[in-house]
C-alpha positions as CSV (number, residue, x, y, z in Angstrom):
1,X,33.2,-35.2,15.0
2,X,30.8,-37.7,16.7
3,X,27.3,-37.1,17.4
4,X,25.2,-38.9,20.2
5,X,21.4,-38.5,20.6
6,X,20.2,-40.4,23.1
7,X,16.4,-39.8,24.6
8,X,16.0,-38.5,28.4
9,X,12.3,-40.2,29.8
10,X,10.0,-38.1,32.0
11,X,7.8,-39.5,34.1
12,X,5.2,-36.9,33.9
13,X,1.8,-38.3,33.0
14,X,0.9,-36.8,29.6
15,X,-1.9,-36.3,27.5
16,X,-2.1,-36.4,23.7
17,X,-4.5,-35.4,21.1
18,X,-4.4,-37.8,18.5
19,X,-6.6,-38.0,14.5
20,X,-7.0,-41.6,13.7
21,X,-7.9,-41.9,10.0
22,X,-8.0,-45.1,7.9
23,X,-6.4,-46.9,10.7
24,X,-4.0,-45.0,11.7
25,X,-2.8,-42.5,14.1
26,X,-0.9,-38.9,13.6
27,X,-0.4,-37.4,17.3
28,X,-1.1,-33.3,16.6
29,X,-0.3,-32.3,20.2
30,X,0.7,-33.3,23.7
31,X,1.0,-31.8,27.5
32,X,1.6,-33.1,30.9
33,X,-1.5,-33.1,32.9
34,X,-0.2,-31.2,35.7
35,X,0.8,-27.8,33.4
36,X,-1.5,-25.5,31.9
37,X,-2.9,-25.7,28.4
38,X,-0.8,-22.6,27.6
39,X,2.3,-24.8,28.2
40,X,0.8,-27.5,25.1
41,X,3.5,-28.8,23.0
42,X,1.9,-28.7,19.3
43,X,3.5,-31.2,16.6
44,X,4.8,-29.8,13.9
45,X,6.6,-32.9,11.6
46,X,6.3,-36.6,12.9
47,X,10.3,-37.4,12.0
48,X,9.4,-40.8,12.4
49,X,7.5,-43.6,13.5
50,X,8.3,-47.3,14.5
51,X,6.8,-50.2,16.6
52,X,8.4,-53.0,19.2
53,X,7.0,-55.3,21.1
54,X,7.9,-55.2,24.7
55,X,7.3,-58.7,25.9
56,X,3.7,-59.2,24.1
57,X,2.9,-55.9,24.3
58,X,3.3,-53.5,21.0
59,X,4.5,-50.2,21.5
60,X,4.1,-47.5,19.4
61,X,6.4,-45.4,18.9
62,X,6.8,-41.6,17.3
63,X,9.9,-39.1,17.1
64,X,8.5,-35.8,16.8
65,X,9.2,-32.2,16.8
66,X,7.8,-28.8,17.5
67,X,9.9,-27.1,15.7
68,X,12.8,-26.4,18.1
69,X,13.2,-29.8,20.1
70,X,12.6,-33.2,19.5
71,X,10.6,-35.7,21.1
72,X,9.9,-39.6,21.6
73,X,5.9,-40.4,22.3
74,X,5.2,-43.7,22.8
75,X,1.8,-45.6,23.1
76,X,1.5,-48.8,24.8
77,X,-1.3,-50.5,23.0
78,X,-2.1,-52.8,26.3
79,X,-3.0,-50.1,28.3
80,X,-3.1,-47.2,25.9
81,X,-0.7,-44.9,28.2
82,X,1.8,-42.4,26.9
83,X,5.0,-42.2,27.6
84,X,7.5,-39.7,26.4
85,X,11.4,-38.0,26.2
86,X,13.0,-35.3,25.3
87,X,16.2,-36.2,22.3
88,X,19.0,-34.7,23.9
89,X,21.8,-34.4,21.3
90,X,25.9,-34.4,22.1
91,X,28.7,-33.6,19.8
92,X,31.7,-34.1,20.5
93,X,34.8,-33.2,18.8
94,X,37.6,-35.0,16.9
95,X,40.1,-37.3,19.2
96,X,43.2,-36.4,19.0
97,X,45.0,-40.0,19.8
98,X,45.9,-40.3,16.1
């Protein structure tokens, strides 16, 4: 069986309440600014974090979860904008051309 996750990109604005300790940042939660507060999105485990440089521009990047889905924040450090996605995840099952 073969397993796909690939990350869909909104283009809702978003904001994101970040602690920034000893240099570094940990996101705790995040929310499009046209919803309600009620419909925050709270971090519960940053799966991951890693950094690329688009053109000379560093982007920071963090796969994180609430619990039931995951999601792909990312900071551009230019303009210090958000960006995120949802990680959409498809499975599909053995071939049979054997």
């Amino acid at each position: 069986m073969a397993t796909i996750v690939q990350t869909k990109k909104s283009d809702a604005n978003i904001r994101v309440a970040l602690i920034i300790a000893q240099g570094k940042i940990k996101p705790i939660w995040f929310e499009e600014t046209t919803r309600r507060a009620q419909d925050r999105i709270f971090i519960k485990e940053i799966c991951y974090k890693w950094t690329h440089m688009e053109g000379v521009v560093k982007i920071i990047n963090f796969a994180v979860s609430d619990g039931e889905n995951t999601y792909r924040l990312s900071l551009n450090t230019k303009d210090f904008t958000w960006e995120y996605g949802i990680a959409e995840e498809y499975t599909f099952p053995p071939s049979s051309d054997r």
